[in-house]
VOGU-3710 file (C-alpha; in Angstrom, 3 decimals, decimal comma):
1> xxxxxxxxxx> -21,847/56,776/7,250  -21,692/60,341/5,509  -25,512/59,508/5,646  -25,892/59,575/8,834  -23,743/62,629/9,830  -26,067/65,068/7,335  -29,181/63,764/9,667  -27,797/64,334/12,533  -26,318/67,998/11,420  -29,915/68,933/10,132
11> xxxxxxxxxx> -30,690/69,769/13,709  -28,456/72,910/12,930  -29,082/75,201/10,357  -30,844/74,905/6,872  -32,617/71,888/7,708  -34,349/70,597/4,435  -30,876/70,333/2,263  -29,244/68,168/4,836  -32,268/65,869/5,355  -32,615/65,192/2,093
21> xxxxxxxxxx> -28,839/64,699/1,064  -28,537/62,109/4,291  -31,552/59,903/2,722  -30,100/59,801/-0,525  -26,842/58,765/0,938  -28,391/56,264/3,037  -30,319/54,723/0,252  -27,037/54,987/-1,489  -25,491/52,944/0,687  -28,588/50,217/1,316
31> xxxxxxxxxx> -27,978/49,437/-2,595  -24,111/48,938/-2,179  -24,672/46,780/0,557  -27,573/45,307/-1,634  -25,434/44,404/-4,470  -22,438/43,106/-2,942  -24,758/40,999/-1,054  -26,313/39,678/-4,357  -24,709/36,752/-6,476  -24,226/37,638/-9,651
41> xxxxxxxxxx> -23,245/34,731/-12,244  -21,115/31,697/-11,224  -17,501/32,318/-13,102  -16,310/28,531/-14,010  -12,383/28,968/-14,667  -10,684/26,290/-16,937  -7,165/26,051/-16,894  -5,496/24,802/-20,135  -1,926/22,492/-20,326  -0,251/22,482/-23,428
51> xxxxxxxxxx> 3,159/19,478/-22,870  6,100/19,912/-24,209  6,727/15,945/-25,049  4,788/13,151/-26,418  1,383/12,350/-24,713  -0,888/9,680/-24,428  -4,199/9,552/-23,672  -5,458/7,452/-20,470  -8,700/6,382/-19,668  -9,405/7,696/-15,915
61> xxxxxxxxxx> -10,971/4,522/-14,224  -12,446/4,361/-10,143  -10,150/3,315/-7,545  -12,819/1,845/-5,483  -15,222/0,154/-8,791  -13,216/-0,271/-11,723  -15,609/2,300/-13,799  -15,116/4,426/-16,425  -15,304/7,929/-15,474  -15,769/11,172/-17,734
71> xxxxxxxxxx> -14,576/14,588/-17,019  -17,888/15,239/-15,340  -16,800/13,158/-12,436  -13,527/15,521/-11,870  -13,398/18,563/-10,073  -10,823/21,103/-8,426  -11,002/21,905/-4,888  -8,458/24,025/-2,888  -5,737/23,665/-6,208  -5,964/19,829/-5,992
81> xxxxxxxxxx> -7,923/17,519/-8,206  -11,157/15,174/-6,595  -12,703/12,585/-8,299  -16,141/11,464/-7,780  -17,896/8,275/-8,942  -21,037/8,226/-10,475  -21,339/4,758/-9,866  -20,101/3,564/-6,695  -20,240/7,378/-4,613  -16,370/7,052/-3,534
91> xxxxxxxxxx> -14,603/10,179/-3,480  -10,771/10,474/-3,892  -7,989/13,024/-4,746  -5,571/12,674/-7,864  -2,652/11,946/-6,860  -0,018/12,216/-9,682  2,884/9,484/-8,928  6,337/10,197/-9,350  8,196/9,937/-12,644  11,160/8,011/-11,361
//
């Protein structure tokens, strides 16, 4: 924007300085605009639980086929938990059930 306002003031006055401070501010602001346009690298977030209590490890299994699925087939989405088969295709959400 400031760009544009030293062009159009280089009608008046010393006319070289302004041009030439507008262009740099314009191509200033192309590579902003450039850069937050631009992906940089993919951030992958992992969020660790530590339980208070005793534990035990469960094997996660399909809903739909019965197979065994790795941590490869889970994913968050929107703060819940999706599950994808590799087999079968079927895709759920976790649903944790209720403790009592």
């Amino acid at each position: 924007m400031a760009g544009l306002i030293f062009l159009v003031a280089a009608g008046q006055g010393n006319v070289l300085p302004r041009v030439i401070i507008g262009v740099v501010l314009l191509g200033a602001a192309a590579f902003m605009v450039y850069l937050a346009r631009s992906k940089g690298p993919e951030t992958k977030i992992t969020h660790k639980v530590d339980f208070t209590g005793d534990t035990e490890l469960e094997r996660l299994r399909c809903n739909s086929c019965g197979a065994q699925l790795d941590s490869d087939a889970i994913e968050m989405r929107e703060g819940a938990i999706y599950v994808k088969c590799p087999y079968c295709g079927t895709t759920y959400q976790l649903e944790e059930k209720p403790k009592w």
